[in-house]
PDB file of N, H, CA, C and O in Angstrom:
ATOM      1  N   UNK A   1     -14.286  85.025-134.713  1.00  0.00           N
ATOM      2  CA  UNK A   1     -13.161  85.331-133.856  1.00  0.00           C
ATOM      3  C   UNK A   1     -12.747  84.105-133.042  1.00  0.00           C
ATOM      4  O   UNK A   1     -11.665  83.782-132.552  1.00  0.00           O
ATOM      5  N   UNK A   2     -14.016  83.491-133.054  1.00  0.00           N
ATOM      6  H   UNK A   2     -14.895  83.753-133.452  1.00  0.00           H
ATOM      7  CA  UNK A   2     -13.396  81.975-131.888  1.00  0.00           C
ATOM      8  C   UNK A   2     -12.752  81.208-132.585  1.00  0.00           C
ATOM      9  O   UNK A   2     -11.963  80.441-132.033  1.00  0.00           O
ATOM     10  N   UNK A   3     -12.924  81.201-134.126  1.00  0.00           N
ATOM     11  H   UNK A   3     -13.565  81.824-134.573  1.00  0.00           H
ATOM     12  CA  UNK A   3     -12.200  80.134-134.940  1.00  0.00           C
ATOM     13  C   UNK A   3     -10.650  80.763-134.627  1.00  0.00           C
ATOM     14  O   UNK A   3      -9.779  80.029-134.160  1.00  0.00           O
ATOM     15  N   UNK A   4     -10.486  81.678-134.822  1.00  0.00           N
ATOM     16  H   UNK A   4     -11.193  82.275-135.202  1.00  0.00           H
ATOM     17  CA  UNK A   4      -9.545  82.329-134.946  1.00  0.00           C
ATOM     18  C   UNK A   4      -8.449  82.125-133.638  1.00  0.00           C
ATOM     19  O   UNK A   4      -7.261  81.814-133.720  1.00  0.00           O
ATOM     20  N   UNK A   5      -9.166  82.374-132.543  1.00  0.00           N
ATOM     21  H   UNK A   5     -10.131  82.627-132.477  1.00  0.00           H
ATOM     22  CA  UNK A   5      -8.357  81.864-131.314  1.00  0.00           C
ATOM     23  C   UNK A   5      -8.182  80.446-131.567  1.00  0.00           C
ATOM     24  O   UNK A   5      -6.992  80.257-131.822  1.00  0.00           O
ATOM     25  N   UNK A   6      -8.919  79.251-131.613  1.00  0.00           N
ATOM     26  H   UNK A   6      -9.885  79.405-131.406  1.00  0.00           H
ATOM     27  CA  UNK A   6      -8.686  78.377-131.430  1.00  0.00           C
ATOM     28  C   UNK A   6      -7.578  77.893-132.411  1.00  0.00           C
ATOM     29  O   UNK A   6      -6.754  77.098-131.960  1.00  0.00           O
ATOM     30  N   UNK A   7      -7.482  78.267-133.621  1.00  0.00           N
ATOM     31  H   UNK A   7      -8.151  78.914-133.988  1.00  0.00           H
ATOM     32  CA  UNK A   7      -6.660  78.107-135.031  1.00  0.00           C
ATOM     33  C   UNK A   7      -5.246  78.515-134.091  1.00  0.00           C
ATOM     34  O   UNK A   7      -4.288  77.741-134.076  1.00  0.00           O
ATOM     35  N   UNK A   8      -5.237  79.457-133.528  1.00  0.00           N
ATOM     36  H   UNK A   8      -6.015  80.085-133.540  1.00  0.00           H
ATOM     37  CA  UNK A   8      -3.950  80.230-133.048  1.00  0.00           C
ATOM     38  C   UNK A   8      -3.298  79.258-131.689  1.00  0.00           C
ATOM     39  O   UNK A   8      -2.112  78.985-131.501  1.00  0.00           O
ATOM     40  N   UNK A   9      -4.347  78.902-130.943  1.00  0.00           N
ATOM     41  H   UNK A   9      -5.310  79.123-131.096  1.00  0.00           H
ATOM     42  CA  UNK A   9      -3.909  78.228-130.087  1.00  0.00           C
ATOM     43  C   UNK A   9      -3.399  77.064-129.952  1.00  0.00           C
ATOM     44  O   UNK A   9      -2.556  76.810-129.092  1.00  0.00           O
ATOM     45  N   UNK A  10      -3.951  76.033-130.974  1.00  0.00           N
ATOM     46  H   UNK A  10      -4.635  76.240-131.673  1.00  0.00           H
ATOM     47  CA  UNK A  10      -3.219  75.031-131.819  1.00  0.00           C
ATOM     48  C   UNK A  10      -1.950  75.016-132.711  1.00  0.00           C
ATOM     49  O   UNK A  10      -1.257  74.063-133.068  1.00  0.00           O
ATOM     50  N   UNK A  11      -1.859  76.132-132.928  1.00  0.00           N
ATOM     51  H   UNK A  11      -2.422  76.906-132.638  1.00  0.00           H
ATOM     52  CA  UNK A  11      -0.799  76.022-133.709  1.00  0.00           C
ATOM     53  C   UNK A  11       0.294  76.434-132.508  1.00  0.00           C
ATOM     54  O   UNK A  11       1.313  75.753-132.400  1.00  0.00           O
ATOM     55  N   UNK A  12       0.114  77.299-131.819  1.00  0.00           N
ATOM     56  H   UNK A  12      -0.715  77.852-131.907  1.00  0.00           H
ATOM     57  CA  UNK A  12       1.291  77.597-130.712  1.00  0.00           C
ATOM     58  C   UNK A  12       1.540  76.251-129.770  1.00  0.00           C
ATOM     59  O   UNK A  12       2.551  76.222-129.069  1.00  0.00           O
ATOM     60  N   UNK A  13       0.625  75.155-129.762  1.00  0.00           N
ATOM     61  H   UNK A  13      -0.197  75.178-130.332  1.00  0.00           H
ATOM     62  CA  UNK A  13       0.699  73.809-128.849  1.00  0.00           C
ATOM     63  C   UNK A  13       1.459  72.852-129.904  1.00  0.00           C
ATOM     64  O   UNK A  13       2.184  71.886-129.670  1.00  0.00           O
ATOM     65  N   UNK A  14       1.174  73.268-130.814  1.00  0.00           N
ATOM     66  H   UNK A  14       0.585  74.054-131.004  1.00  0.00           H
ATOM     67  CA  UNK A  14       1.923  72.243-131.682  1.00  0.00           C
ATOM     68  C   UNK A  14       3.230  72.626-132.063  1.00  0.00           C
ATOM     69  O   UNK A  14       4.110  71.797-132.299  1.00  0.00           O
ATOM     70  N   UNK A  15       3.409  73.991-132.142  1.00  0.00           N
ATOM     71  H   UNK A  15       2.695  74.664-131.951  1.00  0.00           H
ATOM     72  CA  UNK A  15       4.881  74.272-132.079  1.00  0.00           C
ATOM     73  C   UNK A  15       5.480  74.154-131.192  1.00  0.00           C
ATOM     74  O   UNK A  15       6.639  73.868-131.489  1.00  0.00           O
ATOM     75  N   UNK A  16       5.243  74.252-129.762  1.00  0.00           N
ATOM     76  H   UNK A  16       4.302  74.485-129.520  1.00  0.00           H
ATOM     77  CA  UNK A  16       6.275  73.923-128.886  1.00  0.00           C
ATOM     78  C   UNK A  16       5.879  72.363-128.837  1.00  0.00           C
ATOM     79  O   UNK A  16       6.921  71.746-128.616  1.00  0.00           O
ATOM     80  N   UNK A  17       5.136  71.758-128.916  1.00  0.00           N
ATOM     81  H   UNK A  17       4.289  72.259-129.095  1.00  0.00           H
ATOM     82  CA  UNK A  17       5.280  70.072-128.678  1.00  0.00           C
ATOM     83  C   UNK A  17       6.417  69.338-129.650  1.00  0.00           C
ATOM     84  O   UNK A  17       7.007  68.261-129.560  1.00  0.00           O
ATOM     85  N   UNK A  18       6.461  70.772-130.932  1.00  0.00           N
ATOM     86  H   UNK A  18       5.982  71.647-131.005  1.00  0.00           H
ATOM     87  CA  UNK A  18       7.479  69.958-131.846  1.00  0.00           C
ATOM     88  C   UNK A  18       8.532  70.281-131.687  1.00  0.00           C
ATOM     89  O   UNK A  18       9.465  69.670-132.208  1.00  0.00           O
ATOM     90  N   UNK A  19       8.775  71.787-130.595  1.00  0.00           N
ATOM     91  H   UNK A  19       8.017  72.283-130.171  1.00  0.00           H
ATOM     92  CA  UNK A  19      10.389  72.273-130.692  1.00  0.00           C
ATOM     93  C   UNK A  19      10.787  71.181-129.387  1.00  0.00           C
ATOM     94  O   UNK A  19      11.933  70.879-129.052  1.00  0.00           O
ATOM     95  N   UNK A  20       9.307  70.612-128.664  1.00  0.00           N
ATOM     96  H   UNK A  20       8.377  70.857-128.936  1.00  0.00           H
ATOM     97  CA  UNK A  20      10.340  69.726-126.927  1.00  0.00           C
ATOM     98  C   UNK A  20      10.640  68.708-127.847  1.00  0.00           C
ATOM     99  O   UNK A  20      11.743  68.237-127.568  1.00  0.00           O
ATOM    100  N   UNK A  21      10.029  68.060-129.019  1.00  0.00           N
ATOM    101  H   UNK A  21       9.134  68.443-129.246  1.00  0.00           H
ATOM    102  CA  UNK A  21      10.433  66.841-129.106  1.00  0.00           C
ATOM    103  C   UNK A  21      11.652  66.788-130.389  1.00  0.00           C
ATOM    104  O   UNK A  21      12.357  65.814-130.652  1.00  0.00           O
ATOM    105  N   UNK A  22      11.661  67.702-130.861  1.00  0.00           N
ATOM    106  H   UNK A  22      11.089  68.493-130.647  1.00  0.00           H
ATOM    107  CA  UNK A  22      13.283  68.401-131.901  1.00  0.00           C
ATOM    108  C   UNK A  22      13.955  68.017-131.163  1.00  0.00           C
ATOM    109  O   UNK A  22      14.578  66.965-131.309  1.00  0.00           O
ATOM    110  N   UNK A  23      14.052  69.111-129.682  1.00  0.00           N
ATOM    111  H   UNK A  23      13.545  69.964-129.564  1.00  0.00           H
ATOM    112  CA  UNK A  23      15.013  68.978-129.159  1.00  0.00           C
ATOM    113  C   UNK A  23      15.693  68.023-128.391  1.00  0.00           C
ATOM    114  O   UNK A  23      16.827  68.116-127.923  1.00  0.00           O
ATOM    115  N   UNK A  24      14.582  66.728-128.270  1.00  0.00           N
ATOM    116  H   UNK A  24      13.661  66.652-128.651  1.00  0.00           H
ATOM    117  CA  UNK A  24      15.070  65.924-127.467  1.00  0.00           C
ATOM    118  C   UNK A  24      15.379  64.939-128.283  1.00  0.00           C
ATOM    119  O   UNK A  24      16.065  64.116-127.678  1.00  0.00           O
ATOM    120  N   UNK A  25      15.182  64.633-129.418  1.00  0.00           N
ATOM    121  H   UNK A  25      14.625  65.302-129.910  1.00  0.00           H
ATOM    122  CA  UNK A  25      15.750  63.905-130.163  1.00  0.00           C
ATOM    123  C   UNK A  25      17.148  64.400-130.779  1.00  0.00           C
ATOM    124  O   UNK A  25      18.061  63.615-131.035  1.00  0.00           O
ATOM    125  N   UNK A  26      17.237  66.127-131.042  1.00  0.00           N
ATOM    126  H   UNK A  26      16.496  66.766-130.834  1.00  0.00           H
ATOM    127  CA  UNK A  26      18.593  66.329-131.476  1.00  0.00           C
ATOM    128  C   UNK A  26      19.728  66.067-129.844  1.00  0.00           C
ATOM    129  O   UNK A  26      20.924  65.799-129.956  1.00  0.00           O
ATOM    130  N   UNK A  27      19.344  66.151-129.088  1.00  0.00           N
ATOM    131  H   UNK A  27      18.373  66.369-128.997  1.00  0.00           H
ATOM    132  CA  UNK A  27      19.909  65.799-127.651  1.00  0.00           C
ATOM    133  C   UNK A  27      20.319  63.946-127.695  1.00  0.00           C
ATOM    134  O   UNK A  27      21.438  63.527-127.400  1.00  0.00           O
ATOM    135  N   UNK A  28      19.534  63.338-127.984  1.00  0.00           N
ATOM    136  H   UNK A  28      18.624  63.678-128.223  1.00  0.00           H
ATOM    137  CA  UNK A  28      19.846  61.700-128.231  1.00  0.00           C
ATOM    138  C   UNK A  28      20.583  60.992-129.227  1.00  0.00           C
ATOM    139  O   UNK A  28      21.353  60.033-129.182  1.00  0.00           O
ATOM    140  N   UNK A  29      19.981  61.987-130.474  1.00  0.00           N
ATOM    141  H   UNK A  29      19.355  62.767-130.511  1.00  0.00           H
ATOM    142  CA  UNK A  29      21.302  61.433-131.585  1.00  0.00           C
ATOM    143  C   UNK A  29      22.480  62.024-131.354  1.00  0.00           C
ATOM    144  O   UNK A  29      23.358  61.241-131.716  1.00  0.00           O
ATOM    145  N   UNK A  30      23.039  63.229-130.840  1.00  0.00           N
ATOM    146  H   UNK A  30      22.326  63.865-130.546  1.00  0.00           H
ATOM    147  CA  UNK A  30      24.249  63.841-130.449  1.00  0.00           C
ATOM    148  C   UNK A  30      24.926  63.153-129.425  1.00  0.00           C
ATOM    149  O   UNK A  30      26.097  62.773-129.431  1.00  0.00           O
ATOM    150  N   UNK A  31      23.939  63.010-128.405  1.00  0.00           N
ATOM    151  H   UNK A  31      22.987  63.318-128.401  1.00  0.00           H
ATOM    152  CA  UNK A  31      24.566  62.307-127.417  1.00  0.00           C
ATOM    153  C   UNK A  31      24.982  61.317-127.394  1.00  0.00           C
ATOM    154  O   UNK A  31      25.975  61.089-126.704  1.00  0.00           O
ATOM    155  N   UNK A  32      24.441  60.449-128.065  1.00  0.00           N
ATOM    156  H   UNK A  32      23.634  60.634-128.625  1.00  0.00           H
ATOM    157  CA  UNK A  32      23.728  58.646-127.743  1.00  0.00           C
ATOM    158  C   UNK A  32      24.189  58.176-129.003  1.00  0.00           C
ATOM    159  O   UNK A  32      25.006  57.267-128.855  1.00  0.00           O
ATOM    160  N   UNK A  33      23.919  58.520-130.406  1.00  0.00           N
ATOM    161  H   UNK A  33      23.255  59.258-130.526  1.00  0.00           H
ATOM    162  CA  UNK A  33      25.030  58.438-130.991  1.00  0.00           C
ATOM    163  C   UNK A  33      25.616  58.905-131.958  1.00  0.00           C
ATOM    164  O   UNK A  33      25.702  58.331-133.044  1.00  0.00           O
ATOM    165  N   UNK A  34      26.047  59.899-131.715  1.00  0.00           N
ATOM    166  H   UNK A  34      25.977  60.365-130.833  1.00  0.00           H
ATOM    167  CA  UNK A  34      27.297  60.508-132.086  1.00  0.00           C
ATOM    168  C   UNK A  34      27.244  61.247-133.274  1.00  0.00           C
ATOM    169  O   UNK A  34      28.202  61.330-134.042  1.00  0.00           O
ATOM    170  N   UNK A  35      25.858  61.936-133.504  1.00  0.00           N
ATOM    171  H   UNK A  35      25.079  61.868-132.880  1.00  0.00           H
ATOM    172  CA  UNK A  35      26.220  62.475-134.896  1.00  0.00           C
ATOM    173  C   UNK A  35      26.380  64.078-134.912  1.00  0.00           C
ATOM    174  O   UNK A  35      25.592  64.851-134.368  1.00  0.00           O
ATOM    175  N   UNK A  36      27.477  64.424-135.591  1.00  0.00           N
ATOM    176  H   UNK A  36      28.117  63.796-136.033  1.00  0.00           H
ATOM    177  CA  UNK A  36      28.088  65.841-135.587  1.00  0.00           C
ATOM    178  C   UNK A  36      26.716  66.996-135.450  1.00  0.00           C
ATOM    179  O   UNK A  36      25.610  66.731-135.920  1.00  0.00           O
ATOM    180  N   UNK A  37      26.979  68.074-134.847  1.00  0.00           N
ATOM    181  H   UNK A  37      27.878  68.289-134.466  1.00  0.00           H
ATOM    182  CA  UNK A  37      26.010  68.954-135.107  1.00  0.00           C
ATOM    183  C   UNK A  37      25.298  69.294-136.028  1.00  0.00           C
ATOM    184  O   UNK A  37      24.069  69.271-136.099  1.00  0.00           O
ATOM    185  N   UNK A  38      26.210  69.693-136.920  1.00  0.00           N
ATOM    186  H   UNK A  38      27.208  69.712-136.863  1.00  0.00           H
ATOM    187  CA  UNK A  38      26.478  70.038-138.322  1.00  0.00           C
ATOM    188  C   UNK A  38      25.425  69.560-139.408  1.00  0.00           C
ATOM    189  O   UNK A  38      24.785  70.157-140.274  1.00  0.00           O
ATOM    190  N   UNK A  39      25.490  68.523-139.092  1.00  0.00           N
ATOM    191  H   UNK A  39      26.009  68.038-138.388  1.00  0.00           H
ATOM    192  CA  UNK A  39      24.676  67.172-139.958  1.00  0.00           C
ATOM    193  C   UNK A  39      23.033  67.496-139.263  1.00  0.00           C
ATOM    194  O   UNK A  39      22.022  67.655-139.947  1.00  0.00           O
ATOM    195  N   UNK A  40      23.092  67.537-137.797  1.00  0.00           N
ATOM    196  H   UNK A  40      23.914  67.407-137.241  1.00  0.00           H
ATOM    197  CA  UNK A  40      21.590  67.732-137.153  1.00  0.00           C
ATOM    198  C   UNK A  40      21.398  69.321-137.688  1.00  0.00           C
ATOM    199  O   UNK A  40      20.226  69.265-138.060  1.00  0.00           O
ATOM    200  N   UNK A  41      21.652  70.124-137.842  1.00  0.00           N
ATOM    201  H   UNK A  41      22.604  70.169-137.539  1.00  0.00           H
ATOM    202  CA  UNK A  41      21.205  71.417-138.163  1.00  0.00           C
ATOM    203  C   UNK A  41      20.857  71.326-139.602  1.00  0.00           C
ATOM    204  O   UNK A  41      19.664  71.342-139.906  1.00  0.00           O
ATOM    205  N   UNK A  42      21.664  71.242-140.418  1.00  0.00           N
ATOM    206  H   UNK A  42      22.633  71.228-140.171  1.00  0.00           H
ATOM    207  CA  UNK A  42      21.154  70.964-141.834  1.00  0.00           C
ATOM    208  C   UNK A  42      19.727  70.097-142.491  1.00  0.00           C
ATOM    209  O   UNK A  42      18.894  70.319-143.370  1.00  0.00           O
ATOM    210  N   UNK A  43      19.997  69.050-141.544  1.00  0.00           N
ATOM    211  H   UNK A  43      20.674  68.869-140.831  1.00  0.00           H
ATOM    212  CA  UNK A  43      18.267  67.989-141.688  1.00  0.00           C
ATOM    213  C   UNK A  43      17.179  68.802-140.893  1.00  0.00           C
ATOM    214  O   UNK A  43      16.024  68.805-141.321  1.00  0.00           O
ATOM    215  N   UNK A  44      17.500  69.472-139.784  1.00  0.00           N
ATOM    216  H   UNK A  44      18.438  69.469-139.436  1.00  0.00           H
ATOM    217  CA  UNK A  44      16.557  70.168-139.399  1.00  0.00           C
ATOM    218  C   UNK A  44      16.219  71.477-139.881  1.00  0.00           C
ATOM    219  O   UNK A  44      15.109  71.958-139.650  1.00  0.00           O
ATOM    220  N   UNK A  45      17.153  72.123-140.574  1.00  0.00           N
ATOM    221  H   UNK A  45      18.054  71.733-140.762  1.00  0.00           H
ATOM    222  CA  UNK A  45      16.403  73.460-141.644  1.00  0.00           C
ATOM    223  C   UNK A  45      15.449  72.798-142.927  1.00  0.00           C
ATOM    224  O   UNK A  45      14.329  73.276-143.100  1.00  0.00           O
ATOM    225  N   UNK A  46      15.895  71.772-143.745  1.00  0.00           N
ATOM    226  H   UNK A  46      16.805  71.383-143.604  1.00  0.00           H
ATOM    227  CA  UNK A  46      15.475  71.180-144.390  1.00  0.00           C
ATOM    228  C   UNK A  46      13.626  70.386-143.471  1.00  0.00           C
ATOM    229  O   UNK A  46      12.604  70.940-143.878  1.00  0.00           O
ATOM    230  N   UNK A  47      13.521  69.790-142.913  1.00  0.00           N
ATOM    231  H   UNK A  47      14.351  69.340-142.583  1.00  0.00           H
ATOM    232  CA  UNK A  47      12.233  69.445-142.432  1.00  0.00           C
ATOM    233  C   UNK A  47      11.612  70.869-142.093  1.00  0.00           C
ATOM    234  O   UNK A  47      10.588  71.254-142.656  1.00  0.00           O
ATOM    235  N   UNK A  48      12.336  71.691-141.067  1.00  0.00           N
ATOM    236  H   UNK A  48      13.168  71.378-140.609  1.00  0.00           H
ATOM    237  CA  UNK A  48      11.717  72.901-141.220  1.00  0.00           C
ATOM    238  C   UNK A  48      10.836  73.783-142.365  1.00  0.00           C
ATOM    239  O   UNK A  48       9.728  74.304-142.241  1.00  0.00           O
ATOM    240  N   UNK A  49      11.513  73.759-143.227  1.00  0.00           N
ATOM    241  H   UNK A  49      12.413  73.335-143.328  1.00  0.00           H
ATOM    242  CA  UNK A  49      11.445  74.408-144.839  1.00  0.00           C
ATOM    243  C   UNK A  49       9.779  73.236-145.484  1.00  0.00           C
ATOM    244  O   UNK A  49       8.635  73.617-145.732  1.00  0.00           O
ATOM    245  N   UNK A  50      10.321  71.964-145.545  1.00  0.00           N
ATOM    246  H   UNK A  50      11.250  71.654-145.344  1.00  0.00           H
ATOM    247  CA  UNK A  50       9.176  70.794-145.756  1.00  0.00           C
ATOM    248  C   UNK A  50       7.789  71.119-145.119  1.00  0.00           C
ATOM    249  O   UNK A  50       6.712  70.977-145.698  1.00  0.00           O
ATOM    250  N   UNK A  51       8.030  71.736-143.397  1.00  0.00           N
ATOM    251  H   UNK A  51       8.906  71.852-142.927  1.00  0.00           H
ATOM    252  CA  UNK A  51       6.992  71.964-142.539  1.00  0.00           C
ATOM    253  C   UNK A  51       6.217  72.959-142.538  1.00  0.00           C
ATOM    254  O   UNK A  51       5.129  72.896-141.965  1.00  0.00           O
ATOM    255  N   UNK A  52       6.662  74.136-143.225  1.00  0.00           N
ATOM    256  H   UNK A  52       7.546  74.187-143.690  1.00  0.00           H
ATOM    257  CA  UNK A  52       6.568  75.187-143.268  1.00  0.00           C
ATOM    258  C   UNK A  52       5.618  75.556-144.910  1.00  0.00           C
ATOM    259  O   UNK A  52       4.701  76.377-144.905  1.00  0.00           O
ATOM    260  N   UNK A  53       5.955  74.953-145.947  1.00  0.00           N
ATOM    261  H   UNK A  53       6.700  74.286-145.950  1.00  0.00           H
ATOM    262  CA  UNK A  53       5.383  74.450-146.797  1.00  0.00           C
ATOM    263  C   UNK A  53       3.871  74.412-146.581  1.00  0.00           C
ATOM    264  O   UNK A  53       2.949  75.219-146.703  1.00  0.00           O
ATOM    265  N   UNK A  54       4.046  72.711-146.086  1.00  0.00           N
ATOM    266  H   UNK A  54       4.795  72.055-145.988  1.00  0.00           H
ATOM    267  CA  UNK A  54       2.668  72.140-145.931  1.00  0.00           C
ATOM    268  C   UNK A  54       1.661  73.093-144.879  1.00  0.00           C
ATOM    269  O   UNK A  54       0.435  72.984-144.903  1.00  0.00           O
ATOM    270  N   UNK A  55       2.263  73.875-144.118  1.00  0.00           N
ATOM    271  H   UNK A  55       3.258  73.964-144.098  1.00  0.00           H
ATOM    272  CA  UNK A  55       1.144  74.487-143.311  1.00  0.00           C
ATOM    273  C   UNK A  55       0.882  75.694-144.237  1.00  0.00           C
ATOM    274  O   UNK A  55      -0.257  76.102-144.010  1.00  0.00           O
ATOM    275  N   UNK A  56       1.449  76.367-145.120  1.00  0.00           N
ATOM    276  H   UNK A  56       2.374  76.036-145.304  1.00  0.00           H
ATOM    277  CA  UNK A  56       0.562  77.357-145.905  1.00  0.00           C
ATOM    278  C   UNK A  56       0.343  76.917-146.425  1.00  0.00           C
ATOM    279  O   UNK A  56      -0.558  77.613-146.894  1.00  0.00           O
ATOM    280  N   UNK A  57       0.353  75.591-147.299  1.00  0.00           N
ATOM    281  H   UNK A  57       1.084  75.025-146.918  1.00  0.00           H
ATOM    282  CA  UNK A  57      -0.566  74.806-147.959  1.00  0.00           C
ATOM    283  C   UNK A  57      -1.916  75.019-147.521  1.00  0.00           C
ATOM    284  O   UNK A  57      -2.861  75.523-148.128  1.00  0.00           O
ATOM    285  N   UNK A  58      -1.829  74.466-146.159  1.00  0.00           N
ATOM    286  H   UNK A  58      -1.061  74.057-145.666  1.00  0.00           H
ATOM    287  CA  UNK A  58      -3.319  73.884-145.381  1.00  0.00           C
ATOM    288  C   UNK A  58      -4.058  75.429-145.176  1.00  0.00           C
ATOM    289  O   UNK A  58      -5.198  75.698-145.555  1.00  0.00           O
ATOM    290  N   UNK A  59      -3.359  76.128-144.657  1.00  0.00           N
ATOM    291  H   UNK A  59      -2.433  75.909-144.349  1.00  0.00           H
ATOM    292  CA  UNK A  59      -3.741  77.868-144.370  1.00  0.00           C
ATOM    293  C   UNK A  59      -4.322  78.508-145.637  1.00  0.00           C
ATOM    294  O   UNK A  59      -5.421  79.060-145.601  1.00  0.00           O
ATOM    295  N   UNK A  60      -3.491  78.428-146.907  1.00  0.00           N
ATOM    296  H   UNK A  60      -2.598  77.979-146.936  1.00  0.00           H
ATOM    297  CA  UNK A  60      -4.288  79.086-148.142  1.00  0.00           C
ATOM    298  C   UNK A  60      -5.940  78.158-148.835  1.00  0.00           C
ATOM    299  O   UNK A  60      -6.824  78.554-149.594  1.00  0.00           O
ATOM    300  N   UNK A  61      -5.758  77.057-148.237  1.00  0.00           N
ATOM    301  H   UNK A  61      -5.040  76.736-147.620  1.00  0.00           H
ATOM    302  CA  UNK A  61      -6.431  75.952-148.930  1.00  0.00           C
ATOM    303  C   UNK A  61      -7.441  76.310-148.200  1.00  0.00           C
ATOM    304  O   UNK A  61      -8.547  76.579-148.670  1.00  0.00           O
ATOM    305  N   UNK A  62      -7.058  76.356-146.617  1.00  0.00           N
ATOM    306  H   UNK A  62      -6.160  76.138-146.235  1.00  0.00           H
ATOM    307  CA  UNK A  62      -8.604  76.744-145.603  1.00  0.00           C
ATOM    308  C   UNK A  62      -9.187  78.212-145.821  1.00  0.00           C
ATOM    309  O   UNK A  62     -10.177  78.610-145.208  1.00  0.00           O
ATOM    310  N   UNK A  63      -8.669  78.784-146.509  1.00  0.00           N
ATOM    311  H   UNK A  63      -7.864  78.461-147.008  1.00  0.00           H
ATOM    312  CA  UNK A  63      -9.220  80.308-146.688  1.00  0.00           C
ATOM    313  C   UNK A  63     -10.641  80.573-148.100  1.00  0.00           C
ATOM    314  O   UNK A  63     -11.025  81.558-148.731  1.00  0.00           O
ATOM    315  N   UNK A  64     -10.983  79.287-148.073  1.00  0.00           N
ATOM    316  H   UNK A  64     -10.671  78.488-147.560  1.00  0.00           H
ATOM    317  CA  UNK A  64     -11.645  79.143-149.267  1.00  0.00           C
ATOM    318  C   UNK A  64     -13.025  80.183-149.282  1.00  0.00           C
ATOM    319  O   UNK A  64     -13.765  80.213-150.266  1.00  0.00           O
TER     320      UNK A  64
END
């Protein structure tokens, strides 16, 4: 059960460390320079999709 918390608790620190730093980079290229929304939403479903991947990768692989 402790693996289990700790597995859970990492993954919730690492998701928000990656949605502050998404967002502050989609905040700098929009802002700072200039690239359409449009363009940032599309690269970011795409890495999403990439990210999302590799962690049930790692999740089915650790279930050995």
């Amino acid at each position: 059960m402790k693996k289990f918390v700790h597995l859970a608790t990492s993954f919730f620190l690492a998701l928000g460390s990656a949605a502050i730093v998404a967002y502050a980079m989609a905040h700098l290229a929009h802002h700072s320079l200039g690239f359409p929304r449009s363009v940032l939403r599309e690269q970011a479903l795409i890495c999403a999709a990439i990210l999302l991947s590799l962690v049930a990768i790692e999740f089915l692989a650790s279930r050995e």
